[in-house]
N, C-alpha and C positions, 0 to 999 in steps of 0.2 A: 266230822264231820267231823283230830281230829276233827273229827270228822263226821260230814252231815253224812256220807252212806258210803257201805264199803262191801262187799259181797264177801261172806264169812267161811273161814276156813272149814274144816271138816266134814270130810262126806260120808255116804253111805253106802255100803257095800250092794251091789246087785242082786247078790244071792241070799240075801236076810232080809230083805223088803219086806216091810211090814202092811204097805199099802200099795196100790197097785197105781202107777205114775208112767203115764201115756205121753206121746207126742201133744194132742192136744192140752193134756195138763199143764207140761212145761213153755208150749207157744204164750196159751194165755195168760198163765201166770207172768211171766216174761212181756207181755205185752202192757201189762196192768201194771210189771214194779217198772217198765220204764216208764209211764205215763206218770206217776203218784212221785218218782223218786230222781228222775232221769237216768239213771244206773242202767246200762247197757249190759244186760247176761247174758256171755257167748253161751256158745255149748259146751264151752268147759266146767259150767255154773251148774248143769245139770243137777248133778248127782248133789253138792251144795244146797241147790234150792230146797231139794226133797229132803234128805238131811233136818234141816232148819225147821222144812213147814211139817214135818210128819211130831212135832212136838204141838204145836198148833192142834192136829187134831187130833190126838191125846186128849189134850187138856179140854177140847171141845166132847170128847167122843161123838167122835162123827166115823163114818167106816169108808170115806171113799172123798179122794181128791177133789170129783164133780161135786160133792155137798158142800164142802169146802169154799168150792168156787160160785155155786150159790149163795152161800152166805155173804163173801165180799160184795155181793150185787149190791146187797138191802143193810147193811150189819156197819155203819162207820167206825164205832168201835175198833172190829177185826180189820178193817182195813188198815188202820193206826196200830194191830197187834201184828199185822203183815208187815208194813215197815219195819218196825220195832227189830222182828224178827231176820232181816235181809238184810239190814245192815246191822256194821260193828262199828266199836267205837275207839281204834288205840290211839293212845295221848300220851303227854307228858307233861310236867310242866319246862320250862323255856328249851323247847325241842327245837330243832333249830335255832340256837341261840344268837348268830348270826344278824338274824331278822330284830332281835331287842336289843340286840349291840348298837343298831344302824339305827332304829325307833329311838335310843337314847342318847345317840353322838349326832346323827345325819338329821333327826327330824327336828328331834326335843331340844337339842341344845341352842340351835340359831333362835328357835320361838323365845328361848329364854332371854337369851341378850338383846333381841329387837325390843325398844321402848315404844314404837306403836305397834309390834306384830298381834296380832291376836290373842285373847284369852278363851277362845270357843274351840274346845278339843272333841269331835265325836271319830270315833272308832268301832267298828263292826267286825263281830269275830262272826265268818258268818256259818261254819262250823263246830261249834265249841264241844260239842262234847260232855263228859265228862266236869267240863269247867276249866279242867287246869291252863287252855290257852286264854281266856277271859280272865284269870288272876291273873295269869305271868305278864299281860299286859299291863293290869293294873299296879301291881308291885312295881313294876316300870315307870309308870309315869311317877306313882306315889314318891319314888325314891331317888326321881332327876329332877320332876319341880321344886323349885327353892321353899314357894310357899302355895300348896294343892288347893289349901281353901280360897284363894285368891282365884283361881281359875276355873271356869266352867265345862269343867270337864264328866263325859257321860260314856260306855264300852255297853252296846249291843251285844249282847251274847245269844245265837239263835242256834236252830238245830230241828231237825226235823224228830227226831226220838224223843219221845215224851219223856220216858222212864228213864234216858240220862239226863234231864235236865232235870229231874226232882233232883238226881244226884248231886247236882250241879251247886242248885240252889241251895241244899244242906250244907256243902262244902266243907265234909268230911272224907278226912283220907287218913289212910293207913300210912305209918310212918314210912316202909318201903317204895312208897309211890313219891316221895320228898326228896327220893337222891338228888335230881338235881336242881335243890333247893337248898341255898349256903345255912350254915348256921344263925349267920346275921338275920337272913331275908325269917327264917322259920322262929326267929325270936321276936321279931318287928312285926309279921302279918302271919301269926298263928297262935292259934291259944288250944287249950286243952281241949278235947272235944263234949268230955261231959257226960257222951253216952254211955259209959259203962263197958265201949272197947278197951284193950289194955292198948297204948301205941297209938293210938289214933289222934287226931288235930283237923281243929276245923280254922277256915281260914276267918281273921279276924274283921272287926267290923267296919275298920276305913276302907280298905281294899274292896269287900265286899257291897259297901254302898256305892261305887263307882259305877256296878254293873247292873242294870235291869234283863233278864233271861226271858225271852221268847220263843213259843215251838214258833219255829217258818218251814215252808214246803220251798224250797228255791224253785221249783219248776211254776209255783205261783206267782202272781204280781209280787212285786216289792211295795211293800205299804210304807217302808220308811221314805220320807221328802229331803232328807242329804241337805246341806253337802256333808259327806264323809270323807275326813281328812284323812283315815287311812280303813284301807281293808283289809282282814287278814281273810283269806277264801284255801284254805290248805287243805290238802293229800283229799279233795272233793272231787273236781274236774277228771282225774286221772280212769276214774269208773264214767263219764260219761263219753258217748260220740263227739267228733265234731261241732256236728249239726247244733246240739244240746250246749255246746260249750259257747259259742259264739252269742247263741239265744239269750245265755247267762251273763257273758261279760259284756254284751251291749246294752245289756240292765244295769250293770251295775254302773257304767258306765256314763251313763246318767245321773248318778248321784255324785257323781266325782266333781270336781275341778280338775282346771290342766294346775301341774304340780302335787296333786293329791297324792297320794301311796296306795301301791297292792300288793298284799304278800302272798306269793302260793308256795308249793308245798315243791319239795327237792327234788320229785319227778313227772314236775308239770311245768307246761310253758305255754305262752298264748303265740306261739310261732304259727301262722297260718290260722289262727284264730279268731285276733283283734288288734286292728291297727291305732287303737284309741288308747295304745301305752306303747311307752317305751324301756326297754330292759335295762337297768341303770345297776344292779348288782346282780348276785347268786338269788336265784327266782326271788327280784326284786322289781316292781316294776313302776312309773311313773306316769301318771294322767298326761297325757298331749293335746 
């Protein structure tokens, strides 16, 4: 989300079931994370789902999966602790680097040398995660426009997970997470982090004001009015239906221009999707 939802590794053994998880428990639950998340849970998600949510009622002490599924009726809280819990979040910074290669040669560079092109740059990470796709963006433009304060440039960064976008927003990271961050980029847009980690860096303050961080639901309305000159939508659509995905990109769709940009993720494609792009690189694709 990354990524806004990703259905999480590690299951649960049948024979050390700690709580008793019925047909009906996993339909509904299953019913409820696609409506809230649109994430599609075969039945190979089973064992997953229970896995995840029997930490949930731990931490509730509740004794039974139906209380459980009371409580989401009435309780918005736990329904935003149900997400939280079903999906994960893996990231990087410039992961597919491909896509900031093409943002800084294909997009950024013609804006630059055109003397009436535009100075109005908006970009929507509509995944972020973590944050590190929302900087590496940023870092990007910071370090191709000639002069950043000249332009009015702003990077949406949304995500349906509360508790990674505090992360987000702190934007601190353990030095191990900066591999693929040069020395140059981690001396220009990081600074010590302060907190009393050893290793740690948090990302510095130009970069970081480029971005304003929003939770979003994407199965909800889009409240942003666009245009959005580029989208980055990665490793999201791959957990949703069809159904789900066409619903998605004829939203977003709308906020485009023909010419705009969308980036998705290395094992997604809107083949049979949406006819309202066209595929112009490696899952790159173009407003028509």
């Amino acid at each position: 989300m990354t990524n806004q939802a990703a259905p999480l590794p590690g299951a649960s053994s049948l024979r050390t079931r700690e709580f008793a998880f019925g047909e009906d428990d996993f339909q509904a639950l299953r019913t409820l994370v696609k409506s809230l998340t649109g994430i599609h849970l075969t039945e190979q998600k089973r064992e997953l789902v229970y896995g995840r949510l029997t930490r949930r009622l731990r931490a509730l002490r509740l004794h039974t999966f139906a209380e459980y599924r009371e409580l989401l009726t009435h309780d918005q809280q736990e329904v935003t602790e149900l997400c939280n819990a079903i999906t994960t979040n893996l990231t990087s910074f410039f992961r597919e680097p491909h896509h900031f290669h093409y943002l800084r040669d294909q997009w950024l560079a013609p804006l630059i040398t055109d003397p009436h092109g535009t100075r109005r740059l908006r970009v929507w990470s509509a995944a972020c995660s973590s944050g590190e796709e929302p900087y590496s963006i940023a870092m990007t433009l910071l370090e191709t426009l000639p002069h950043p304060e000249r332009w009015d440039v702003r990077v949406l960064a949304t995500d349906l997970d509360s508790e990674v976008l505090d992360r987000a927003r702190r934007g601190i990271y353990p030095r191990e997470r900066l591999n693929g961050v040069s020395a140059e980029r981690q001396a220009r847009f990081f600074r010590d982090s302060g907190d009393g980690r050893s290793g740690s860096l948090q990302i510095a303050p130009e970069p970081a004001a480029l971005i304003t961080f929003k939770q979003l639901n994407l199965m909800q309305s889009l409240p942003m009015k666009g245009p959005l000159d580029v989208v980055f939508c990665r490793n999201v659509v791959i957990y949703f239906d069809k159904e789900t995905q066409r619903d998605l990109f004829a939203r977003i769709s709308r906020l485009q221009r023909p010419g705009d940009l969308l980036f998705l993720g290395h094992s997604e494609s809107l083949f049979k999707v949406s006819d309202s792009y066209a595929l112009i690189g490696k899952s790159i694709y173009r407003r028509v």
